[in-house]
MITOR-829936 format. One line per field, with one value per atom (N, C-alpha, C, O): x, y, z. Coordinates in Angstrom, 3 decimals. Layout:
BEGIN
px X/... $
py Y/... $
pz Z/... $
***
This chain:
BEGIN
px 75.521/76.108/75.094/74.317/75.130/74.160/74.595/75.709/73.271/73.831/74.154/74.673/73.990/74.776/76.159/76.774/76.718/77.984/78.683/79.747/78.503/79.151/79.823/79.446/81.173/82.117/82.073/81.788/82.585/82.492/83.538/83.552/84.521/86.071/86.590/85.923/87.847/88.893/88.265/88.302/87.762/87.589/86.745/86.414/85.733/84.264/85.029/84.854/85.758/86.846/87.333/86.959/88.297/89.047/87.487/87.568/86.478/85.423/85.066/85.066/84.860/84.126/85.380/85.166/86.552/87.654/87.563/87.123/88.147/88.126/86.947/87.101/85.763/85.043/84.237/84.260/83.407/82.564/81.267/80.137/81.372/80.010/79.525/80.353/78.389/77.525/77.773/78.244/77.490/77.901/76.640/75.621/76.533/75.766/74.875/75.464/73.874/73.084/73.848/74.635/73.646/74.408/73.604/74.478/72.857/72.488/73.522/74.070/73.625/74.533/76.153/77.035/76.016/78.000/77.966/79.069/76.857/76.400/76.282/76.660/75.633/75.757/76.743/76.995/77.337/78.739/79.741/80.578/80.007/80.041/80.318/81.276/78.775/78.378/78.798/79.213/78.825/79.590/80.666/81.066/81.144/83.039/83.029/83.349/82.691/82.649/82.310/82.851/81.073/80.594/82.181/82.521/82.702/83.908/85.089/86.142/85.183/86.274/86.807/87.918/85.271/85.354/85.046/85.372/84.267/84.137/85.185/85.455/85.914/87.256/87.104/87.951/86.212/85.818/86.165/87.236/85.082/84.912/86.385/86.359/87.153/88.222/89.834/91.042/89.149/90.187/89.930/90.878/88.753/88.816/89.172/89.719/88.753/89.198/89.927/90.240/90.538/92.061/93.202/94.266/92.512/93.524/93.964/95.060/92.398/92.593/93.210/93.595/93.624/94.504/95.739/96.651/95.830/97.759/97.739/98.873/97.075/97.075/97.646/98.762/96.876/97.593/98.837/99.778/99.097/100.156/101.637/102.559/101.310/102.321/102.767/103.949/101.536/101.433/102.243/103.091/101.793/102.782/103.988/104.688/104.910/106.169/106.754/107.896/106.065/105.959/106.616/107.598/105.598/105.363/106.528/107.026/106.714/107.348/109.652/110.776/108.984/110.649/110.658/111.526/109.708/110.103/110.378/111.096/109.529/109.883/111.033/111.297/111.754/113.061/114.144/115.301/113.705/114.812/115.550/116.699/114.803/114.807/114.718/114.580/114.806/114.081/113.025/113.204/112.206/111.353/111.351/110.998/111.744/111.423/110.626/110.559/109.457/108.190/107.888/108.557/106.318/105.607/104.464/103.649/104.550/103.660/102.525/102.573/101.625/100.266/99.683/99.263/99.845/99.568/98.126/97.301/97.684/96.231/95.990/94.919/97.463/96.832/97.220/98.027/96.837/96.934/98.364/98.359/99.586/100.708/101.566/101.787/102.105/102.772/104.456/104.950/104.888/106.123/106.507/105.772/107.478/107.472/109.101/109.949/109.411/111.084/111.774/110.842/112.970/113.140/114.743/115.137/115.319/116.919/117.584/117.445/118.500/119.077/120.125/120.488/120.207/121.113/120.491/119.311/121.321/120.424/120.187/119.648/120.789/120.298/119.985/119.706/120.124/119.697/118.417/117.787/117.806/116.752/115.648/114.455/116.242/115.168/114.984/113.986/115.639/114.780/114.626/114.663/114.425/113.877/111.666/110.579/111.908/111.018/109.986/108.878/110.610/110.285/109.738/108.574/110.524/110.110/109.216/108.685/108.820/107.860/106.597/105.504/106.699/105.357/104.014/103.034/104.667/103.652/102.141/101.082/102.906/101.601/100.785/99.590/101.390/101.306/100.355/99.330/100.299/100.042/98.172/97.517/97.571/96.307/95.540/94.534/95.801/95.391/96.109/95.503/96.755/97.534/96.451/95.881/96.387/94.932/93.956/93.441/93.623/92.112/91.843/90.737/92.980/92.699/92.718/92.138/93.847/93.599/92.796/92.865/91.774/90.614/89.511/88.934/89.248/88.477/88.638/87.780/89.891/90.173/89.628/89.387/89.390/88.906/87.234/86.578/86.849/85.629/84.875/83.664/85.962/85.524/85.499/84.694/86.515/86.424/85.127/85.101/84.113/84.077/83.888/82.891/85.745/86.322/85.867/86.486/84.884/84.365/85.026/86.087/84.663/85.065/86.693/87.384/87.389/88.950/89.324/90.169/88.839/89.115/89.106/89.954/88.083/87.775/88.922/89.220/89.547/90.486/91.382/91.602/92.379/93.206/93.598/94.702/92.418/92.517/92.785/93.697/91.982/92.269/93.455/94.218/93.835/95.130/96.287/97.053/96.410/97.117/97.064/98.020/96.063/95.838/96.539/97.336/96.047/97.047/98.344/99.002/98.981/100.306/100.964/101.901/99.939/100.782/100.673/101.568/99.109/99.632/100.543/100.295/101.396/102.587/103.571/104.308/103.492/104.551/104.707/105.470/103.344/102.701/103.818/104.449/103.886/105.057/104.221/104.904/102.750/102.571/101.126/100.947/100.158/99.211/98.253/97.203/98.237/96.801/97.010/96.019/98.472/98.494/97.538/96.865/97.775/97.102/95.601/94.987/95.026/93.753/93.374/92.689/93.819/93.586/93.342/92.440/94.272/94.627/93.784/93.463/93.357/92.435/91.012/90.283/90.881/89.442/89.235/88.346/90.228/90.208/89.680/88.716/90.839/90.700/89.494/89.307/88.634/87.904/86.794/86.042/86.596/85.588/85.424/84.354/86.641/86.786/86.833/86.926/86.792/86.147/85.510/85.521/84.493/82.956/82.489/81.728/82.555/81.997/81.892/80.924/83.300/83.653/82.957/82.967/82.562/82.220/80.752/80.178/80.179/78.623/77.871/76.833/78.207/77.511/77.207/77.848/76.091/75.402/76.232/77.181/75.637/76.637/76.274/77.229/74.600/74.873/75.395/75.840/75.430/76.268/77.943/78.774/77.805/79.880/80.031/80.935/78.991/79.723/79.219/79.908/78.527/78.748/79.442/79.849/79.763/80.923/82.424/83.157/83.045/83.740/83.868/84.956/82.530/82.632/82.680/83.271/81.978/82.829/84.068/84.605/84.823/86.168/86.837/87.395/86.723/87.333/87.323/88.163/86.016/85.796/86.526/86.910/86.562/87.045/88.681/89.241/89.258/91.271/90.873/90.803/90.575/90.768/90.298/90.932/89.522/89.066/90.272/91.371/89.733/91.295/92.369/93.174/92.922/93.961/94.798/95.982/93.361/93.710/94.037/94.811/93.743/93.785/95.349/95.671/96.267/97.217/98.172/98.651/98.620/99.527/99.028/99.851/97.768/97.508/97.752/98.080/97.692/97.375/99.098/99.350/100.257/101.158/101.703/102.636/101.204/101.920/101.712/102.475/100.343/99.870/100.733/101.115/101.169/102.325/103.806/104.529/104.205/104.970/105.682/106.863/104.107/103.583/104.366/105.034/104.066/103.814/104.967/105.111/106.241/107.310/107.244/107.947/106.628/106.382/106.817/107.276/106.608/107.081/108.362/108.530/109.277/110.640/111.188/112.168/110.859/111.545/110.163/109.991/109.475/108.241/109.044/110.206/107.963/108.617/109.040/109.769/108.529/108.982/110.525/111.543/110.512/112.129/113.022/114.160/112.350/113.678/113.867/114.953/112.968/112.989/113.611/113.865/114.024/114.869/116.455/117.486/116.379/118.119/117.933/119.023/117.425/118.245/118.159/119.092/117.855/118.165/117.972/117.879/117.918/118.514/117.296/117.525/116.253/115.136/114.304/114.459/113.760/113.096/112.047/111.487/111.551/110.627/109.358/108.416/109.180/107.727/107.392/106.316/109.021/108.662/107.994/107.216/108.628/107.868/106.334/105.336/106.418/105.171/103.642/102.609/104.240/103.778/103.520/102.404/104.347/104.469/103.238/102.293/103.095/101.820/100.640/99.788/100.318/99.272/99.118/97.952/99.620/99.431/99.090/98.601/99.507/99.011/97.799/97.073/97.551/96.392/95.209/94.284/95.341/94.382/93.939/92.747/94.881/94.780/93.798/92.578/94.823/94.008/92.667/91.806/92.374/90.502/89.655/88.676/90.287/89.240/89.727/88.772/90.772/90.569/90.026/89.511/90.078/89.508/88.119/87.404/87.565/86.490/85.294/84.290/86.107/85.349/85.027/83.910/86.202/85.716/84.425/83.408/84.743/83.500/82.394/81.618/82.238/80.988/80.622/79.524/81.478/80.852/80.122/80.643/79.273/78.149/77.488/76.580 $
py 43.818/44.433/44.462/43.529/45.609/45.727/44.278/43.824/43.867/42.562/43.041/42.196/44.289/44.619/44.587/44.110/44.866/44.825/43.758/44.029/42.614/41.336/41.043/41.288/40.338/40.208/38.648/38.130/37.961/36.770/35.869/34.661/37.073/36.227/37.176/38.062/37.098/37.616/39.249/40.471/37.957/39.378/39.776/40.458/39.849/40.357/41.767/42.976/41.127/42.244/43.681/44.791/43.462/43.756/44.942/46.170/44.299/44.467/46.339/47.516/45.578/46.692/47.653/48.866/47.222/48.266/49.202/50.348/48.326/49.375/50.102/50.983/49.532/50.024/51.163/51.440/51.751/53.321/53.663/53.369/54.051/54.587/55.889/56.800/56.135/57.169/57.967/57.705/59.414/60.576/60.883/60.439/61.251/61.968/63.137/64.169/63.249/64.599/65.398/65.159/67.012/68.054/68.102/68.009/68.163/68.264/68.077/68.925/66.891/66.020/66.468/66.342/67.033/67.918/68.985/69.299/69.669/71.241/71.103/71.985/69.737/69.269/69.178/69.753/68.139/67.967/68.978/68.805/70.289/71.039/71.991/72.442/71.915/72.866/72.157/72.830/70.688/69.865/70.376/71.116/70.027/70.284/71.842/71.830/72.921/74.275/74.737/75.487/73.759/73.147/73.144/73.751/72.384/71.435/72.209/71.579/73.270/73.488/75.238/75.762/75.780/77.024/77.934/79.079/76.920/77.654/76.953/75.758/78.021/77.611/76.728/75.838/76.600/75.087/74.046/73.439/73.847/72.454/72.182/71.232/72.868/72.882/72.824/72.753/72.887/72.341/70.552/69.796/70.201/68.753/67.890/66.790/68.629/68.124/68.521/67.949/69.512/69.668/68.375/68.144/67.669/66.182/65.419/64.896/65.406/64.538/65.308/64.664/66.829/67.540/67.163/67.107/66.807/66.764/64.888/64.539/64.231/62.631/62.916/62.502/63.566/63.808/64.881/64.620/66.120/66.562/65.262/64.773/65.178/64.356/62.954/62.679/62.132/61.056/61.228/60.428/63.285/63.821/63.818/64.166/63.604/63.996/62.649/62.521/61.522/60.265/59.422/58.720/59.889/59.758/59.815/58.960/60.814/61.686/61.127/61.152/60.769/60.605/59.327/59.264/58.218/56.965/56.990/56.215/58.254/58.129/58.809/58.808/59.345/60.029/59.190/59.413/58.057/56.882/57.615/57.369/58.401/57.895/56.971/56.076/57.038/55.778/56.492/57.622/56.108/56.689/55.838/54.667/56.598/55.924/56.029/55.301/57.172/56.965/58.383/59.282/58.294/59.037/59.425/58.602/61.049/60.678/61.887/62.697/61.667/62.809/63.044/62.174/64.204/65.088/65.249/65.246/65.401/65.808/67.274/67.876/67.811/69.806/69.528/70.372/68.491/68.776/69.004/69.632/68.844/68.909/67.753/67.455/67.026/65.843/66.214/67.275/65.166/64.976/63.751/62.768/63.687/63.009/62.596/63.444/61.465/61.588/60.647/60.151/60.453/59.812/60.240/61.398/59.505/59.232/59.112/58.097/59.957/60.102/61.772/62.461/61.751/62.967/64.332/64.598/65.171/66.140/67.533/68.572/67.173/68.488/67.503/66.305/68.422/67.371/67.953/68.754/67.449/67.593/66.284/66.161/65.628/64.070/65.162/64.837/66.023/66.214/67.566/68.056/68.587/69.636/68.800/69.352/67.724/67.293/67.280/67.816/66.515/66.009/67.057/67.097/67.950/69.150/69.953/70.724/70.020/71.024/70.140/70.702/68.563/67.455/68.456/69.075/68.169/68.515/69.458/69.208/70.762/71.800/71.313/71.497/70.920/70.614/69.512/69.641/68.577/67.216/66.935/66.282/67.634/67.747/68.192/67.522/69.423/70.095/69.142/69.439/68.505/67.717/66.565/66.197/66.071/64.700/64.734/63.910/65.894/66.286/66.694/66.606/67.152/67.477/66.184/66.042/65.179/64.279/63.272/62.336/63.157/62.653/63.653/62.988/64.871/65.126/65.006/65.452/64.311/63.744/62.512/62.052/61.843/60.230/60.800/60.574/61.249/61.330/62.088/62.024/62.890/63.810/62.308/62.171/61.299/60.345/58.825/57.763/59.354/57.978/57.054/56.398/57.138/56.768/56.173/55.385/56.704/56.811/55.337/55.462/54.273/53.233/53.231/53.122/53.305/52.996/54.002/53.622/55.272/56.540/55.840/55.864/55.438/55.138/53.861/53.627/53.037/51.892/52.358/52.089/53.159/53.947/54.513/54.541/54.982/56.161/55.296/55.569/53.965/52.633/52.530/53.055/51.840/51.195/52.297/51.802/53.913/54.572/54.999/55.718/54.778/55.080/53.517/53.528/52.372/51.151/51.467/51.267/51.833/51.917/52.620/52.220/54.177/54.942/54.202/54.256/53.326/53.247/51.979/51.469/51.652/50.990/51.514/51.036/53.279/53.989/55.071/56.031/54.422/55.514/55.222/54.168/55.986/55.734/56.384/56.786/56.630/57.131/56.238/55.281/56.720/56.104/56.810/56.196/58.204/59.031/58.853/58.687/58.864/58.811/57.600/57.644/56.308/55.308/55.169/54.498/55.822/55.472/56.381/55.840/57.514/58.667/58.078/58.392/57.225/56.565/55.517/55.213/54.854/53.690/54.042/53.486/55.439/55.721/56.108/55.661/56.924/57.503/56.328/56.308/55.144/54.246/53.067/52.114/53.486/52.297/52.998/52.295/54.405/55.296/54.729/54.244/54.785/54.068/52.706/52.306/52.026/50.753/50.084/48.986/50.839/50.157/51.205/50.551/52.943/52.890/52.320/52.278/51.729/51.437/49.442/48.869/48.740/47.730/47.352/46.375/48.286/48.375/48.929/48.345/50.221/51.529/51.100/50.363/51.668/51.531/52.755/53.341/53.103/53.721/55.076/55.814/55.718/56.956/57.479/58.627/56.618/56.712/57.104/58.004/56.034/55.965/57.380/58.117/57.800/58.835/59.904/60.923/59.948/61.446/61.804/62.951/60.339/60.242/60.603/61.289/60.327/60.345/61.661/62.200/62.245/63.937/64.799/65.830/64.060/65.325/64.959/65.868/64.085/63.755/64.988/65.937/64.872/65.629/67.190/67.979/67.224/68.963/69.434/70.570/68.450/68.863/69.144/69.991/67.985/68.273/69.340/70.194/69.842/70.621/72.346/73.401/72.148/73.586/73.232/73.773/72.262/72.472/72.364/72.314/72.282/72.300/73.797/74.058/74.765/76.266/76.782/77.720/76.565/76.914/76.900/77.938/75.897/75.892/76.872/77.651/77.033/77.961/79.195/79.871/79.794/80.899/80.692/81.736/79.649/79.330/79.971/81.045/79.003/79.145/80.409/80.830/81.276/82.811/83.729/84.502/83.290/84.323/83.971/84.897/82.461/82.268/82.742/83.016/82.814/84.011/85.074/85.414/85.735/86.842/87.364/88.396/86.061/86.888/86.490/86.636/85.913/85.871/83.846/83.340/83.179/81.917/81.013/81.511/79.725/78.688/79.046/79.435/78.938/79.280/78.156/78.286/76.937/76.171/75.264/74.076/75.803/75.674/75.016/75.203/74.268/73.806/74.813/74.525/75.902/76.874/77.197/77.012/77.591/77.851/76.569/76.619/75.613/74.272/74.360/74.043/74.733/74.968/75.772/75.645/77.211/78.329/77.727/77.750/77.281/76.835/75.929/76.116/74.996/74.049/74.767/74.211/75.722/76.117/77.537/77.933/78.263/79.673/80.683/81.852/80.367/80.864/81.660/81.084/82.471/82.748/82.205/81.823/82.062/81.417/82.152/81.778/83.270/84.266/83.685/83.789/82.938/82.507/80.824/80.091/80.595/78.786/79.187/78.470/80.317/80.143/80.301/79.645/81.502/81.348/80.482/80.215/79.981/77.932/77.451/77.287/77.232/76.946/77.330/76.455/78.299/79.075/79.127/79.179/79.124/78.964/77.470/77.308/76.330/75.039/75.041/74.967/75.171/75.017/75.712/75.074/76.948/77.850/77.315/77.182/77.053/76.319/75.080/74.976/74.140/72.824/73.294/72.607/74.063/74.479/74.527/73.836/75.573/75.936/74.896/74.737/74.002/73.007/71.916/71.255/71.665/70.371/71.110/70.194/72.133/72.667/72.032/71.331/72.786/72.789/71.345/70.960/70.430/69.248/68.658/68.117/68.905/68.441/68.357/67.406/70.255/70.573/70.269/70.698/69.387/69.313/67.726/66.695/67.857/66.798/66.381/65.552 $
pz 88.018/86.824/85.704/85.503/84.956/84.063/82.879/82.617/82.382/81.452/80.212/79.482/79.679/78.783/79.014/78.060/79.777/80.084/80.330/80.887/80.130/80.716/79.652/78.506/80.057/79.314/79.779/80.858/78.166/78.553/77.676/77.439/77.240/76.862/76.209/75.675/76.176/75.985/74.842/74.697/74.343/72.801/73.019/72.050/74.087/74.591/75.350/75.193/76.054/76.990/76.148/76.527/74.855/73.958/73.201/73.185/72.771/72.297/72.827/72.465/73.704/75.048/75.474/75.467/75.808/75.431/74.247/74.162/73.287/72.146/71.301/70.455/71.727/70.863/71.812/73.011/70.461/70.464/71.546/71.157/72.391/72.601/72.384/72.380/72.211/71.953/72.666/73.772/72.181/73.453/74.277/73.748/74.941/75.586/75.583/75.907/75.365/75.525/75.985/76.900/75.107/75.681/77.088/77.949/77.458/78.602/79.731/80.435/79.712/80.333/80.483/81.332/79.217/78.674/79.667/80.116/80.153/80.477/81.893/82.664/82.360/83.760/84.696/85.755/83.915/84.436/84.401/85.287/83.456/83.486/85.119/85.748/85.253/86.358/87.393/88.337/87.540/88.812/88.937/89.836/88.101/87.700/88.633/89.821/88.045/88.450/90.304/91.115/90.320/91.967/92.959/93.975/92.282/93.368/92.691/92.781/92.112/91.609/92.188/92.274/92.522/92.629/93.895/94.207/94.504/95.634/96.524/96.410/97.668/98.210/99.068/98.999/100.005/101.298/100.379/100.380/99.492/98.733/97.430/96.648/97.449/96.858/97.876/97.653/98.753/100.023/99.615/99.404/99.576/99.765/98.209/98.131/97.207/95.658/95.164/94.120/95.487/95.218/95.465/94.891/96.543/96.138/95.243/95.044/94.403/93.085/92.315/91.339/92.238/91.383/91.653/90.829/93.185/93.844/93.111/92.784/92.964/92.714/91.032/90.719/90.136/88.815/89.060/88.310/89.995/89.538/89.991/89.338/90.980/91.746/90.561/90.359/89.826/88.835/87.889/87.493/87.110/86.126/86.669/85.718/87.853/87.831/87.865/87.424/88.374/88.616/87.134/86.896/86.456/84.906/83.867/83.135/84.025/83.487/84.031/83.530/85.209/85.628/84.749/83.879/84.897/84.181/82.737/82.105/82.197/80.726/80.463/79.260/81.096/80.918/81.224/80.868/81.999/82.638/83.925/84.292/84.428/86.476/86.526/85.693/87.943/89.501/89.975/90.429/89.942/90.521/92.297/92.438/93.297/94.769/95.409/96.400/95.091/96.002/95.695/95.185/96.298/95.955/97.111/97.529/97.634/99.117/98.638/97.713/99.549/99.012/100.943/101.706/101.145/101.756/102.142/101.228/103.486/103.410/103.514/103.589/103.502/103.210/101.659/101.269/100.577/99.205/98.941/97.883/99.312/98.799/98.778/99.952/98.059/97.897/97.305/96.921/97.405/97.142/96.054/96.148/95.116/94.394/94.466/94.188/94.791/95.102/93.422/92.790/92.869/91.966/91.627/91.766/91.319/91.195/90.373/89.691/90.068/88.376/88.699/89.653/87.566/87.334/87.817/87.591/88.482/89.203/88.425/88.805/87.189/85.880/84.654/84.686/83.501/82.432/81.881/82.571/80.154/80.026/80.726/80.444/81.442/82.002/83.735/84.378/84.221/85.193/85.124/86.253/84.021/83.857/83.141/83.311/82.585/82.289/83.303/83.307/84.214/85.648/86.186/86.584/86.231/87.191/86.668/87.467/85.359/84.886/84.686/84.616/84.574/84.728/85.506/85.090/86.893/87.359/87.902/88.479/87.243/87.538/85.943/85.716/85.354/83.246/83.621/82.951/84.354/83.926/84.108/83.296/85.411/85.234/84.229/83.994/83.378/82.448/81.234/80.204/81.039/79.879/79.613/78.586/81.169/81.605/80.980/80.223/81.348/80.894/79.413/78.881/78.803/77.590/76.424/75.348/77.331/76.370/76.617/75.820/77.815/78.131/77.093/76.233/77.106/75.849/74.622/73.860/74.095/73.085/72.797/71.680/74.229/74.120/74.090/73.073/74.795/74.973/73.613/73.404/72.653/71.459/70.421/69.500/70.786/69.847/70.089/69.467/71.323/71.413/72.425/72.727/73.225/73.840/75.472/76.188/75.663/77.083/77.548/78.161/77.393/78.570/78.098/79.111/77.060/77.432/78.464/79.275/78.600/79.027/80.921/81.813/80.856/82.413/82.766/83.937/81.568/81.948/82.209/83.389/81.681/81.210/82.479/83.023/82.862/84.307/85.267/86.048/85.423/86.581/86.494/87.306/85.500/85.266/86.006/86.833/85.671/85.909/87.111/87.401/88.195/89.541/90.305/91.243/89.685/90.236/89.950/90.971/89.124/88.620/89.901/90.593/90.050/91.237/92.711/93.554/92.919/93.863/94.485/95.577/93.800/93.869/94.518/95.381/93.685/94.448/95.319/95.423/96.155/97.224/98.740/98.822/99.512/100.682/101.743/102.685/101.869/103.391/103.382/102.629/104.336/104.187/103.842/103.653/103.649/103.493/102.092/101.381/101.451/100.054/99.365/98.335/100.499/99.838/99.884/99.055/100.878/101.318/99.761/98.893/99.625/98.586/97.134/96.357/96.964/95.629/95.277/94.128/96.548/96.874/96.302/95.481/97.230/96.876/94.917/94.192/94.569/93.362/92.421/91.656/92.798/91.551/91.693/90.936/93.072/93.422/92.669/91.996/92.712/92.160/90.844/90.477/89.999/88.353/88.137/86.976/88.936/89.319/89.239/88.683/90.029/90.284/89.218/88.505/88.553/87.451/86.293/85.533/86.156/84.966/85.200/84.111/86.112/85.696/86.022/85.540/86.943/87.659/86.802/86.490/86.190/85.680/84.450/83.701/84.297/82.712/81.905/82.424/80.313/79.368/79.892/80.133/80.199/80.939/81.819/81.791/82.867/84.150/83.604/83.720/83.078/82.479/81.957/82.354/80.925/80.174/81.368/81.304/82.107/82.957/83.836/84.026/84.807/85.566/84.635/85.347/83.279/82.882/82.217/82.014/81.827/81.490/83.195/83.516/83.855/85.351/85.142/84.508/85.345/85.814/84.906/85.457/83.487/82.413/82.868/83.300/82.564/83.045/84.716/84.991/85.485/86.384/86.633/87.329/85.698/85.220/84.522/85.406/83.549/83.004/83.843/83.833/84.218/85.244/86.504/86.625/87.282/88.204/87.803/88.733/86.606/86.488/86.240/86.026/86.405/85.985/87.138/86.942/88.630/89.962/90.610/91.188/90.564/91.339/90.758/91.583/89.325/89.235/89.606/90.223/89.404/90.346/91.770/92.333/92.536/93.970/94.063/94.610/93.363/93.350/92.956/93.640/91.738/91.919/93.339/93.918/93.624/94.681/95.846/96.561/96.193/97.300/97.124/98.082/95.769/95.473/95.551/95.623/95.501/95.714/96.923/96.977/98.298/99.479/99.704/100.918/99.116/99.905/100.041/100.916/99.391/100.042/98.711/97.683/98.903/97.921/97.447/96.291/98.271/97.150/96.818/96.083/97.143/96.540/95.688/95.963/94.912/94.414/92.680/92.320/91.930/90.729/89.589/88.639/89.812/89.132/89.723/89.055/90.769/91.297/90.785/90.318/90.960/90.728/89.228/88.742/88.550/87.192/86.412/85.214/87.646/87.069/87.704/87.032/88.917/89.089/88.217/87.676/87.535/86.086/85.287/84.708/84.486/83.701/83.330/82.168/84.369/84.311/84.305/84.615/84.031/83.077/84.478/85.555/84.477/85.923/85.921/84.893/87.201/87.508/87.367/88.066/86.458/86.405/84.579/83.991/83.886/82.222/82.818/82.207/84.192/84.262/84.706/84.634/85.107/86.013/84.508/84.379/83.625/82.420/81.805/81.358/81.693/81.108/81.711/80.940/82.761/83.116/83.219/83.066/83.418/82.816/81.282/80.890/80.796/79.265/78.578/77.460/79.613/79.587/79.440/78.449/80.949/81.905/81.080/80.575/81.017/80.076/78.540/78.263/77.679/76.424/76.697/76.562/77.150/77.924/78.101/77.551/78.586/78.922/77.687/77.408/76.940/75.779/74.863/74.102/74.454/73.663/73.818/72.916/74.800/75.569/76.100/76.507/76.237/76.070/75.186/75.318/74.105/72.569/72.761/73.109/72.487/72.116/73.074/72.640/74.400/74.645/74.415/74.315/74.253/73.675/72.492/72.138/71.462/70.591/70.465/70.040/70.788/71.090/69.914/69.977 $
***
């Protein structure tokens, strides 16, 4: 471990939590950037990182049921990238229209308010934050690819967040960002175009129009209008170095 980094009581801990690090060379903003874009855009390599998109959408519905006062009963993740999020409560309501619109919202929501941490500063709470919330889910993981998935994610924020020096931290933590926020623009297209062909009908947009009437082309908007915003605001901030 780098010896800058050693923590050696409570308030050394607290210290290094809350406090500031330096940003990063735009260089570095522009890099990660182009990673993010790497794994986000061409379709092979977005078969395989599209997971960590299904780990936050699936988290947002996860999330989202507890703060409404569900049950949340489990939570499974898919190796063709599609998961399921199960949770127990009233089967209309504004607590599971919440629920149900979490998840295409919640990657692009991630990321934007990770460039909030990172516009402030923030870099190592950003990387705790993200641990803490990858242990949380996988509590309420129910298969096993889900766990190996969840395992790897949070072991990644892990060993950056306690091995890695402050450049390492902040570039690993600017891909992560740029990458919620760019993938988070992909599935509701993925999802109109299945649509499109006659497919996903029972997709979160549909569950979204039987609770509450609305068609599923104003939810599907809803998300795209997230997702898109989320980009260029959480954009900017990055870039501003």
């Amino acid at each position: 471990m780098d010896s800058s980094m050693a923590v050696s009581s409570p308030t050394d801990l607290w210290d290094r939590l809350t406090g500031l690090q330096p940003d990063p060379d735009l260089w570095v903003v522009v890099a990660t950037l182009v990673a993010a874009l790497v794994v986000v855009v061409p379709h092979p390599v977005w078969r395989v990182s599209r997971n960590a998109i299904t780990i936050a959408h699936e988290g947002g519905h996860g999330l989202t049921a507890l703060l409404t006062g569900r049950r949340l009963t489990g939570i499974r993740l898919h190796s063709d990238t599609s998961g399921l999020t199960v949770s127990r409560g009233k089967p209309h309501g504004i607590g599971m229209i919440l629920t149900a619109a979490a998840g295409y919202t919640a990657p692009s929501l991630l990321g934007l308010g990770g460039a909030a941490l990172l516009a402030a500063g923030r870099i190592t709470l950003l990387l705790w934050a993200a641990t803490a919330l990858l242990v949380a889910m996988l509590v309420m993981i129910r298969n096993a690819y889900g766990v190996l998935t969840v395992v790897l994610a949070g072991g990644a924020f892990l060993l950056v967040s306690w091995l890695a020096g402050p450049q390492v931290q902040a570039a690993f933590a600017y891909a992560v960002v740029w990458f919620l926020l760019l993938g988070g623009v992909r599935p509701p297209f993925e999802l109109q175009a299945k649509r499109r062909r006659g497919g996903a009908g029972d997709s979160d947009a549909d569950q979204l129009a039987r609770l509450t009437h609305v068609p599923p082309a104003l939810w599907l908007f809803l998300f795209h209008a997230v997702s898109l915003c989320s980009l260029i605001g959480g954009g900017r901030w990055l870039l501003e170095v």
